[in-house]
N, C-alpha and C positions, 0 to 999 in steps of 0.2 A: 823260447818262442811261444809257448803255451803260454805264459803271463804275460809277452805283451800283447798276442791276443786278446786278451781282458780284457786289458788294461785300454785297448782301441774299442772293443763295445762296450766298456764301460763310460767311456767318454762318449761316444755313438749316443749313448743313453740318455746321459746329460745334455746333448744339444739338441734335445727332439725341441722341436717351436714348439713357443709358447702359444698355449691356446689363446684367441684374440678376444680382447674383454670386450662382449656385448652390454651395450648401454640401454637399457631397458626404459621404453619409450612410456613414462608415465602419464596414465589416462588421467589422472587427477592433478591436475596443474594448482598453483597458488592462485591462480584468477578460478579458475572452475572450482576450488575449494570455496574463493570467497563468496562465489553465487550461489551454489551449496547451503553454506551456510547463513548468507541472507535468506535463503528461502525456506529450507529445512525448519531454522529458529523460529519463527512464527508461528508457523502450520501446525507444529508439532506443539506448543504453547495455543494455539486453538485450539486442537486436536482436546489435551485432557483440560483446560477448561470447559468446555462444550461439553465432554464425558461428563464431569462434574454434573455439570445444571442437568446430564438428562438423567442423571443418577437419582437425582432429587424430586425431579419435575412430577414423578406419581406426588408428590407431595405439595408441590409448589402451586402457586395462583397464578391461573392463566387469563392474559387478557389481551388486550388488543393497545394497542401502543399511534400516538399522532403526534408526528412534528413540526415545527417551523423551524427552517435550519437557514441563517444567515453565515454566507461565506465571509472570514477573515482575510483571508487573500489577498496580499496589496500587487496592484499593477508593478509590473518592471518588464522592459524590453529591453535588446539589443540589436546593432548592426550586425549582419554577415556580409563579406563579401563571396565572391565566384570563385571555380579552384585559379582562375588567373589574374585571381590580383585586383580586380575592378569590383566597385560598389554593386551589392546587389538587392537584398531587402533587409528593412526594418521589420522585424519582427518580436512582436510581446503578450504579455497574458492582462486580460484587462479587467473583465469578472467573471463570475462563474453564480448562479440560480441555482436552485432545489426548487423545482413547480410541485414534487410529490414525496412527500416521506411519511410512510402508513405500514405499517407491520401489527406484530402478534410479540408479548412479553410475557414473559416467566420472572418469579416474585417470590422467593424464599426468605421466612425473617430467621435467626435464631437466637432467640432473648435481645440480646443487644449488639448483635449483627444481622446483616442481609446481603442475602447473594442474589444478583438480579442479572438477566440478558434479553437482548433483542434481538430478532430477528427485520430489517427492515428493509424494505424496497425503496430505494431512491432511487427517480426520472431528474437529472442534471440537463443543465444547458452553460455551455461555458465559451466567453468569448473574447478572441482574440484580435489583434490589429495587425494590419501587414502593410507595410508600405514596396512597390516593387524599383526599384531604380535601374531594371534594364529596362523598363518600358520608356520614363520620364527623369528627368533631373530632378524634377520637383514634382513628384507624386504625391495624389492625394492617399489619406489613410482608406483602405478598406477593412471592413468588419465581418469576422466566420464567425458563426453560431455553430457551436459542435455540441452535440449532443451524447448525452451517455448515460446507460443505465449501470446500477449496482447494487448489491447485498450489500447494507451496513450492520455487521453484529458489534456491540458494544457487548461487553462481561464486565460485570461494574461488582465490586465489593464495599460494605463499606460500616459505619454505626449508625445505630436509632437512637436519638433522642426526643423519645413520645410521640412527635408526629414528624418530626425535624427526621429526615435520613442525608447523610453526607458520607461521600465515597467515592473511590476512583479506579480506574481498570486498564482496562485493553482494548483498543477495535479494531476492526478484520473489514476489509472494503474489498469485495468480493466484485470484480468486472465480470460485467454477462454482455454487457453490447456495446459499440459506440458505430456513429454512420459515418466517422472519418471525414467530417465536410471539409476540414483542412487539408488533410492530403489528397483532396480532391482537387482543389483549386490552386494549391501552391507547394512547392518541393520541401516540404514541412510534414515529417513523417510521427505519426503517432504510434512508439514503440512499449505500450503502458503493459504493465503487469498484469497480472489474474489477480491478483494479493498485494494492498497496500496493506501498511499497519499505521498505529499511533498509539496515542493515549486520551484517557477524558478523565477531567474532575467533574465530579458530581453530587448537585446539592436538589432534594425535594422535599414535596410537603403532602403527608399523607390527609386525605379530606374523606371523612365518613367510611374509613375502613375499604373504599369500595375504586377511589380513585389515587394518582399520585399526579401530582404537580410538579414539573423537574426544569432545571434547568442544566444544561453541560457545555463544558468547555470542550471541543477537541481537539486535539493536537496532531499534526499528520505529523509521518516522518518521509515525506514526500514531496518534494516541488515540481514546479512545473517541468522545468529541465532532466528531471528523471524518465521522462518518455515522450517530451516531442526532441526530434533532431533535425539537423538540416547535413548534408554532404555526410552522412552518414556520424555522426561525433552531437553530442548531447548539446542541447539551444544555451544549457547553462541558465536558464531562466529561474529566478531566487526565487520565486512567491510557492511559498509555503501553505497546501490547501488546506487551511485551518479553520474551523465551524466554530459558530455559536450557537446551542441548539435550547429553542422552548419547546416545551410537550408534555401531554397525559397520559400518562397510561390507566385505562378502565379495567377495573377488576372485578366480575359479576359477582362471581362466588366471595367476594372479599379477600382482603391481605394477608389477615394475622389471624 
């Protein structure tokens, strides 16, 4: 009797339930990873760039930096329709101005490299087309002017040859304002970042030790589509905000 006793809480023993596997609700998703990592990567690649030049800067040649920035930007639109199905507006990106790009640069040479950055304020005006087709069948285009300010930092590295400097980097488009005149007028939402990035090539001509003569390419890795949307889902708009940039930077105390 005594052993099958046992033998009954031993078995008792072995059927206690199993405890129920808790599925542990991960805060870090593969999408919240990937914006993570869009964003982190940049900053962080700012971050010790920036460290760098301000490492230097007791050293470096400060001066004052002027541009004339022409947008690459080619127009492209698309239709939307409504969520039921019916034609609604034409909408696309047509050009975009720089009325102000004026800042302060830093100018390190070492033999036969230099490390150089900007600081720069840019006043943008960029403007779009909209045609609405719940008002008329055959609407005329109307024209938003949006306006937007920003920090453009370029970090440029690159070589000297004599007065010839050529080099390329990184740039950081730092949003500080926009007055939204499109999503004021039309269900065309502007969802833009704090932080664009890109890239620039860069060729100058140093003049009297005192100034630089520069021209740059920049390369956004940004299109329009990346922050206007309509019914909440991205315009998909291709034009790529890409700059041609002329400028001097003045260096009182000299370069080299």
């Amino acid at each position: 009797m005594a052993a099958m006793n046992f033998q009954k809480e031993h078995l008792a023993i072995c059927k206690l339930p199993t405890p129920p596997i808790v599925k542990k609700n991960h805060l870090i998703t593969t999408s919240n990873f990937r914006i993570m990592k869009t964003f982190f990567k940049p900053t962080i690649t700012f971050i010790f760039l920036f460290s760098i030049t301000l490492t230097i800067c007791g050293q470096a040649s400060f001066g004052l930096t002027f541009n004339n920035v022409h947008s690459k930007a080619i127009p492209n639109s698309r239709i939307f329709g409504t969520t039921n199905g019916s034609l609604g507006y034409e909408f696309g990106f047509m050009s975009e101005n720089t009325n102000k790009a004026i800042g302060v640069s830093l100018y390190k040479t070492f033999t036969k490299l230099f490390l150089m950055t900007d600081v720069t304020y840019r006043d943008i005006s960029t403007k779009y087309m909209v045609r609405d087709y719940l008002e008329e069948v055959n609407p005329n285009v109307n024209y938003i002017s949006e306006s937007h300010k920003l920090i453009h930092v370029p970090v440029i590295a690159g070589i000297n040859f004599k007065n010839i400097k050529v080099g390329a980097g990184s740039i950081f488009n730092i949003h500080i304002e926009n007055d939204n005149a499109l999503s004021k007028a039309y269900p065309f939402v502007n969802q833009g970042r704090k932080l664009d990035t890109g890239m620039t090539l860069f060729a100058g001509y140093k003049l009297f030790n005192r100034a630089l003569i520069q021209v740059r390419y920049e390369k956004s890795f940004v299109r329009v589509g990346n922050h206007i949307y309509y019914n909440q889902q991205s315009t998909r708009i291709q034009s790529f905000m890409d700059n041609l940039t002329f400028g001097i930077s003045i260096y009182p105390a000299g370069m080299d």
